[in-house]
N, C-alpha and C positions, 0 to 999 in steps of 0.2 A: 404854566405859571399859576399860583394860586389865586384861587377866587377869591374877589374881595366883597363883604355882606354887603347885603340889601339893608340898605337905611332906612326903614319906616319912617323915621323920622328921624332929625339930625339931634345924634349923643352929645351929651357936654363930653369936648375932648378931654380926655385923659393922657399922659405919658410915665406909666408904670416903670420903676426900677427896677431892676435884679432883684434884689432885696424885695421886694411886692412879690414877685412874680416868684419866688422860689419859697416866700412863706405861705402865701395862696397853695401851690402846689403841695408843697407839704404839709396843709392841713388837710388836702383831698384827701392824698394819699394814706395816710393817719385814719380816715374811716373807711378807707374800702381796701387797707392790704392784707387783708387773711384770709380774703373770701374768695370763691370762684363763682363760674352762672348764677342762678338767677338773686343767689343772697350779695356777690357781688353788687347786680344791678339794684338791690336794693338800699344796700348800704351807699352805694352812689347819690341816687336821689336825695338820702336824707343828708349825707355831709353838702352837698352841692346847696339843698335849702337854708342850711347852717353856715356854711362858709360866706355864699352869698345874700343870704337873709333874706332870703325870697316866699312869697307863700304856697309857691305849688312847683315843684319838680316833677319831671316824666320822663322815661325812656318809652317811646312808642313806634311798633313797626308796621308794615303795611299790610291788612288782611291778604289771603290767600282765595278773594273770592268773586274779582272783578266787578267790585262796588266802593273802589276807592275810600277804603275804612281806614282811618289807624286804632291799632287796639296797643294799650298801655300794658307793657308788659312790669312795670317796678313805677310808682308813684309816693310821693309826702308830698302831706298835708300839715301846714303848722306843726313841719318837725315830725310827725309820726306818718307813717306808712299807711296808704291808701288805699281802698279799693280799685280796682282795676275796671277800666271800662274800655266801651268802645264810642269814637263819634266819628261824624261825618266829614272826611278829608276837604270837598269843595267848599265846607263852610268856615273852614279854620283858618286864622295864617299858618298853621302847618302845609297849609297847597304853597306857600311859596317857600317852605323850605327844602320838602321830600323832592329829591331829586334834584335839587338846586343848589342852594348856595345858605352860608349862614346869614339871620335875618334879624333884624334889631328894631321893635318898635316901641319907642322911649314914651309914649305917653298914647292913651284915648286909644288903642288897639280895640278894646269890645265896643267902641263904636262903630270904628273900618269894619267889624265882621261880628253883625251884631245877632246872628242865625247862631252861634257858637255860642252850644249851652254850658260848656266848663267857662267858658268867659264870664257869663251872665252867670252862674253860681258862683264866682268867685269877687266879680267884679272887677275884674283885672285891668290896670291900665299900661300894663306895659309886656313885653315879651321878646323874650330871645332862643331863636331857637338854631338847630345847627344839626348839619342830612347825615349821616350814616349812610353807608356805601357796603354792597357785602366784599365777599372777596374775590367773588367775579366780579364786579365793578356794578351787579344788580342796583337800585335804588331797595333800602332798607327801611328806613324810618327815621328818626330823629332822636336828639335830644332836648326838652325845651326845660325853659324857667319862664313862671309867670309873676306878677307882686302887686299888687294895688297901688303903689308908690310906683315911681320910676325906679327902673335895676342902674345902680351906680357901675358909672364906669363899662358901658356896654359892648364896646369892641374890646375891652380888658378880658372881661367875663368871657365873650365871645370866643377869643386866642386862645383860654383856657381849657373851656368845654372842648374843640380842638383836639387838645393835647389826650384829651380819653377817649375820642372815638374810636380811634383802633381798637383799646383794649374792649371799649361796652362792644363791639363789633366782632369780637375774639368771644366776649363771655355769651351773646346771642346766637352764635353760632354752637360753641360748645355746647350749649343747653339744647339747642333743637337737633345735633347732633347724638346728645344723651336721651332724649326722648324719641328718637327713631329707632336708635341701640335696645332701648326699652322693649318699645312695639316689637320690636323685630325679637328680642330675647321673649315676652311672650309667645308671640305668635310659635315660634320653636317650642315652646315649653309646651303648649297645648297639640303640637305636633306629635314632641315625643309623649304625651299623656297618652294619646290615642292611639301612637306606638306600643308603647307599652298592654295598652288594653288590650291590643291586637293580639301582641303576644303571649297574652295570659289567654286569651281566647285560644289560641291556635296550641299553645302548650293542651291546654283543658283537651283537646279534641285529637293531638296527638295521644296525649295519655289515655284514654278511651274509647275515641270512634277507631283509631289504627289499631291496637292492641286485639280488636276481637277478630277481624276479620286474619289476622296474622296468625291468632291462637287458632282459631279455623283451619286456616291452609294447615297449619304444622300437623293439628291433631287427625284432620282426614289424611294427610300423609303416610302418617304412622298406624292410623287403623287399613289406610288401602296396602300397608305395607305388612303388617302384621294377617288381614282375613287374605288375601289375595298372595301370599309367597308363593304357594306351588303354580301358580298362573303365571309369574311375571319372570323374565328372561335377566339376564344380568344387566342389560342393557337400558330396561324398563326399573329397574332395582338403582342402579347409579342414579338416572333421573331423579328417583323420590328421597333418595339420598338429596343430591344436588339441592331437592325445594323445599327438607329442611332444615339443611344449613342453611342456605340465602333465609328462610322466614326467622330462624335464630341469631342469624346475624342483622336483620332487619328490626330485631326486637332491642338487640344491643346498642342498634346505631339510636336508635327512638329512646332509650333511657339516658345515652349519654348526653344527646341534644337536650330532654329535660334535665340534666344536670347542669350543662351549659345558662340554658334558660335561667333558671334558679340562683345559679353562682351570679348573674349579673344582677338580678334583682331582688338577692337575699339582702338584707338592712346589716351593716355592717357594727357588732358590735364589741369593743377590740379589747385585751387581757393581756395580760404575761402569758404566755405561753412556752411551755417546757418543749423543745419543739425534739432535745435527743430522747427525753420519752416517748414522746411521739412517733419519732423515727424507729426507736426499737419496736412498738406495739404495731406497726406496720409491717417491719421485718420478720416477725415471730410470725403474724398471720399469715406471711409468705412461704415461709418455711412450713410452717404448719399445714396449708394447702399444697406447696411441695416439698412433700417427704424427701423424696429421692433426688433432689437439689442441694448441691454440697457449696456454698457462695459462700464468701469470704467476706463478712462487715465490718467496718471499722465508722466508728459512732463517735466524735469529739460530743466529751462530757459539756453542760453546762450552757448548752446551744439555748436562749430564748429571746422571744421576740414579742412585741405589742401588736395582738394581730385578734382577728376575728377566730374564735380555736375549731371552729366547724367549715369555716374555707379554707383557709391553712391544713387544717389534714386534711381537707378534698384537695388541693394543691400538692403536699407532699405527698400521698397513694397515688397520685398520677407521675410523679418525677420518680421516685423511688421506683412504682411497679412497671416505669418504662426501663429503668436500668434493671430490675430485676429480669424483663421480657428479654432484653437486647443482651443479656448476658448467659443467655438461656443455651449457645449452641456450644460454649468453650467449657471446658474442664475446671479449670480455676478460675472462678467468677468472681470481683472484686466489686462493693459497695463501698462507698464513703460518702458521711453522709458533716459537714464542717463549717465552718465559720471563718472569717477576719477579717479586719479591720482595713480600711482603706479610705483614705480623705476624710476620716473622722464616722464614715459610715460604717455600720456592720453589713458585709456580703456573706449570702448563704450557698454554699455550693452542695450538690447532690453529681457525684462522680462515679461513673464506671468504669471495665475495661473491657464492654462489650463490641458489638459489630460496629458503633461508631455510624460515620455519614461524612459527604462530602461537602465541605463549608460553601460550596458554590451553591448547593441549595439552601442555607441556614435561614432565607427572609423566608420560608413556606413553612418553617418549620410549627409556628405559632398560627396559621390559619387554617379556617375550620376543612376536613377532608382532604389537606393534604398527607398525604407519606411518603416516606423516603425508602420505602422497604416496601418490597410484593406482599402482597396479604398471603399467599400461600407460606412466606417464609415466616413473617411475625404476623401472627394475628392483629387487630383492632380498627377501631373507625374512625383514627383521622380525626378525633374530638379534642382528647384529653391535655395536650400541649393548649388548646387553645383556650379550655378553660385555666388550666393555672395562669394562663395570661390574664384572663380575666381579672382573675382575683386580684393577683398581686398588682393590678393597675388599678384595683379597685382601693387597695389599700395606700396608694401612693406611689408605688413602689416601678421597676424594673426589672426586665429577664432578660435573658440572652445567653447564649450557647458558645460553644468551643467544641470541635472535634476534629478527629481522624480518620478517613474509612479502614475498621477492620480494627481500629485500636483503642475506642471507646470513645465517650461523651461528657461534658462537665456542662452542668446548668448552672448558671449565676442569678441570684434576685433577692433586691433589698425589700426590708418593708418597714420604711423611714417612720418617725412617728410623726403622728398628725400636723403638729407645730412646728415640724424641721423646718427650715429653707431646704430649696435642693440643692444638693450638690453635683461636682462631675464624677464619677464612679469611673475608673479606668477599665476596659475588660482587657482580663489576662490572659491573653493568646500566646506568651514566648513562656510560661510554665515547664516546667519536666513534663513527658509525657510518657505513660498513660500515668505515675503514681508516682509524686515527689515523697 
C-alpha cells in the first residue's frame, strides 16, 4: 500500500481537480521535456520553483562515504540555478525523508532543525520533501522544495513531486551510468595509448635489434659457404642452404609484420582513387618481375573508390599478388580485377582461377600466420590477408572470400564513405564459377 506523508505539521486541506492536477503537470512537463541527465535534473528544479513558487528546489542523493551526507546534485535559487553543495543528513529534515516516506512541514521547519545551515540561509519556514528509491529498491536521496511562506497546498505539491520520481530516478542513474562509461572509456583509452607506445617501441626494435643479428646469420652463412666449399660434404651444404632461407624468410616475415604494424597506425587520409589504374600499375610490375608468366587480366574500366591511396594499394598488391601467386602452377591464369553495385553499395572483387581453398577454413583466412597452402608449395608469411583486413576495416568497410579448392578464389570488400549508414552487403556464393 502506499505511504502516506509525515505531517510536520497539519496542511490547510486542499482537494485538487483534474483540471489542477493535469495543468500543474503540464506545466512540469513543459520545462523539462527535451532534456535528459543532469540538464534534465536541472531544468526540474527550476520549473518545480516556478510552478510552485517556492524559494529553493533540490534534487539530492546520499554521499558514497558512510557520513550520512547529501550532496545536491541540480539546485534553484530564486528561479535561477545554484551552486551545488554538500550538508549534514542528521541535521536536516532530509533524515525523515531519505529512506522513508514523503514529509510536509507547513510552517517554523528552521526552528525544529535549527543546526541546518540551508535553513538558516534561507530562512525557510516551510518544506516538503519526498525519498527516491534506486532500482534495486537502494535508499537514494530526495527531492525537496523549500519557501519562506508556507508551500500551498502541500500533499497536492507532495502527489506531484510523486509523479517524477521515477523519471529524476531514471535521469540519476543514467548520468552515473554515463560517468562510469566515461572512466571506463578513459581508462581504455590510456590503455590502448600505452598499447600503442608499446608497439611503436617493439616495431622500433623489430626494425633494428632483429635485423642485425639476422643480416649476421645469413652473411657468415654465405661466406662459411663460399671460404669452406671444398671442406663441406653435401650434407653440411644443404644445412647452410636450409639457414639461409629460414634467416631470409625470417627477414620477410619481420618486414611484413612492420607493414602490418604501420597499416593500423597509419592516419587515414581519404581521395578518389582510380583504383583500375592502380590495378594495372600492379599487374605490369608483376609481369615485369615475371617475364615468363603468360596470366590472363581482365581490368573493368572506371573502378574508384574514396580511400586512403597508399593503404588501398598496400591492400590491392596483397589481393592481387595473392591471385597472381595462387595462379602460378596452371597454364592459363585468369585475373579479374571489378566492381558492382549491391544494396546501393559499390563491391570490389579481386578474382582468380588459381589453386583456390576449402571454405571450411575461410574464418583463418584473415588472421595473422595462418595458411591454407604448404610453404614449400606457395611461398609467404601468413601476413598479407591480414593486413588488407586491416585496412579495409580501417576504412569502414568489409572482406570476405568465396572459393573452390583447385578452382580459384574471389575476394569481396567495400570501402563505404565516411558518412554512409551501414548497410547489409549480401555475399555472393551461388555466382558462375570460376568466370561468369
Amino acid at each position: 500500500s502506499r505511504r502516506q506523508p509525515n505531517r510536520g505539521s497539519t496542511p490547510t486541506p486542499f482537494m485538487p481537480n483534474d483540471s489542477t492536477t493535469r495543468d500543474t503537470v503540464t506545466a512540469l512537463l513543459e520545462g523539462v521535456s527535451t532534456h535528459t541527465g543532469i540538464t534534465f535534473l536541472e531544468d526540474l528544479v527550476i520549473a518545480l520553483c516556478t510552478v510552485f513558487d517556492v524559494d529553493y528546489a533540490l534534487v539530492g542523493i546520499l554521499q558514497d562515504n558512510g557520513e550520512q551526507q547529501i550532496r545536491t546534485i541540480s539546485a534553484c535559487h530564486g528561479g535561477e540555478l545554484a551552486e551545488n553543495r554538500i550538508f549534514t543528513l542528521r541535521t536536516s529534515p532530509a533524515a525523515e525523508v531519505v529512506g522513508g516516506t514523503a514529509c510536509i512541514f507547513t510552517s517554523e521547519v528552521n526552528k525544529r532543525f535549527p543546526e541546518d545551515t540551508l535553513l538558516e540561509e534561507l530562512g525557510a519556514g516551510s518544506f516538503i520533501g519526498i525519498p527516491l528509491f534506486a532500482s534495486d529498491g537502494e535508499d537514494l536521496g530526495l527531492i525537496a522544495l523549500l519557501k519562506r511562506e508556507p508551500i500551498a497546498n502541500g500533499l497536492f505539491v507532495s502527489d506531484i513531486l510523486q509523479l517524477f520520481a521515477d523519471r529524476a530516478v531514471a535521469e540519476i542513474e543514467r548520468t552515473r551510468y554515463e560517468a562510469e562509461l566515461r572512466n571506463l572509456l578513459e581508462a581504455r583509452s590510456g590503455e590502448l595509448d600505452r598499447a600503442i607506445n608499446e608497439l611503436q617501441t617493439f616495431s622500433y626494435s623489430v626494425s633494428h635489434d632483429l635485423r642485425a643479428p639476422l643480416r649476421a646469420i645469413n652473411g657468415y652463412a654465405e661466406a662459411l659457404g663460399e671460404d669452406c666449399q671444398l671442406q663441406l660434404d653435401d650434407t653440411a651444404t644443404d644445412y647452410l642452404r636450409r639457414i639461409r632461407s629460414s634467416a631470409r624468410r625470417m627477414e620477410r616475415l619481420i618486414d611484413d609484420l612492420l607493414v602490418l604494424s604501420r597499416a593500423t597506425r597509419h592516419p587515414i587520409k581519404r581521395s578518389q582513387v582510380d583504383l583500375s589504374a592502380m590495378g594495372r600499375e600492379i599487374l605490369d610490375q608483376l609481369h615485369a618481375a615475371h617475364p615468363q608468366r603468360t596470366v590472363h587480366v581482365d581490368l573493368q574500366s572506371g573502378i574508384v573508390a574514396n580511400a586512403d591511396p597508399n593503404l588501398i594499394r598496400l591492400a590491392l598488391e596483397n589481393l592481387i599478388g595473392n591471385a597472381w601467386k595462387y595462379t602460378g602452377k596452371i597454364d592459363d591464369g585468369r585475373i579479374r580485377l571489378s566492381a558492382h553495385q549491391d544494396n546501393g553499395q559499390t563491391v570490389y572483387q579481386v578474382r582468380d582461377n588459381g589453386a583456390g581453398f576449402s571454405m571450411e577454413y575461410a574464418k583463418k583466412l584473415f588472421e595473422v600466420f595462418q595458411r591454407l597452402h604448404r610453404a614449400e608449395d606457395f611461398e609467404g608469411s601468413g601476413v598479407g590477408l591480414a593486413i588488407v583486413k586491416r585496412i579495409i576495416e580501417r576504412h569502414g568497410g568489409c572482406i570476405w572470400a568465396h572459393s573452390r579448392e583447385g578452382e580459384g578464389a574471389s575476394f569481396y570488400f567495400t570501402l563505404p564513405n565516411q558518412d554512409a549508414p551501414p548497410v547489409h552487403i549480401s555475399e555472393p556464393t551461388n555466382r558462375p564459377w570460376p568466370f561468369a
